[in-house]
C-alpha positions as CSV (number, residue, x, y, z in Angstrom):
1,X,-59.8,-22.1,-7.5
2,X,-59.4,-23.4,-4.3
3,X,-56.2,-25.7,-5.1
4,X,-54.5,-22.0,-6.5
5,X,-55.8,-20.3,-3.2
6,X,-53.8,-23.2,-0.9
7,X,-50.9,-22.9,-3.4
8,X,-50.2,-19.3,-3.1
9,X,-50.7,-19.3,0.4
10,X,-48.5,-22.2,1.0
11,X,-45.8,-20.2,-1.2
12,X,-46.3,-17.0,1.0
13,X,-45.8,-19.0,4.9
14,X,-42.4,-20.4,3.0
15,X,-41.5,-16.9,2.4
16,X,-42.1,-15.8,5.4
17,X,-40.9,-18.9,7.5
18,X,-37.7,-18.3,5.4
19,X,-37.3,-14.2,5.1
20,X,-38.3,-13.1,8.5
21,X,-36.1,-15.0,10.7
22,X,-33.0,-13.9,8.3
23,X,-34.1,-10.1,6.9
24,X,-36.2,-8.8,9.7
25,X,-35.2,-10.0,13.4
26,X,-32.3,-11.6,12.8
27,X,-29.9,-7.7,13.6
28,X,-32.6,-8.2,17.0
29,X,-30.5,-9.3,20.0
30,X,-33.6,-10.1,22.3
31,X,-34.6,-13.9,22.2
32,X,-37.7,-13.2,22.9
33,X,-38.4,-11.7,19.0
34,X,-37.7,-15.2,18.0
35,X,-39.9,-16.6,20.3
36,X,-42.7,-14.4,19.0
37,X,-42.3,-14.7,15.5
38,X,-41.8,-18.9,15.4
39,X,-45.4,-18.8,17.8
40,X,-47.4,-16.6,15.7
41,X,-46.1,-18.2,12.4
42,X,-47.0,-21.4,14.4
43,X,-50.5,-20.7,15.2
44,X,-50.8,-19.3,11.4
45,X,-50.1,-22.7,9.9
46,X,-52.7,-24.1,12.1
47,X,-55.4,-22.0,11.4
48,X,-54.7,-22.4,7.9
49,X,-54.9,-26.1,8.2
50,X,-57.9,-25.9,9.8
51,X,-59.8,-23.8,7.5
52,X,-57.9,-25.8,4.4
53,X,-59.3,-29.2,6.1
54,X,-62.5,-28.1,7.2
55,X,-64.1,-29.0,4.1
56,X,-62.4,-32.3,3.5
57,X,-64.8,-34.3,2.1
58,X,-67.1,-32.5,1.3
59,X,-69.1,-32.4,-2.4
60,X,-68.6,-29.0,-4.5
């Protein structure tokens, strides 16, 4: 269960690495908007690595 869990949420940072940028801030003319979204996306993929990782190794 835990490989699908990783999958889907790999599938849903995609999405939103691809869509936001394009659909939602892209008619923005401020920078900064940019600069927000690519930081908090950013510090989303680490967290999720360290949660994902912080079991490695570890017996089911």
């Amino acid at each position: 269960m835990k490989g699908l869990t990783s999958s889907v949420m790999l599938i849903l940072l995609t999405a939103i690495d691809l869509g936001v940028p394009y659909l939602m801030i892209g008619h923005i003319p401020s920078i900064w908007a940019t600069y927000l979204f690519w930081t908090l996306l950013t510090l989303g993929v680490i967290l999720f690595a360290i949660v994902y990782t912080s079991q490695w190794g570890r017996q089911e």
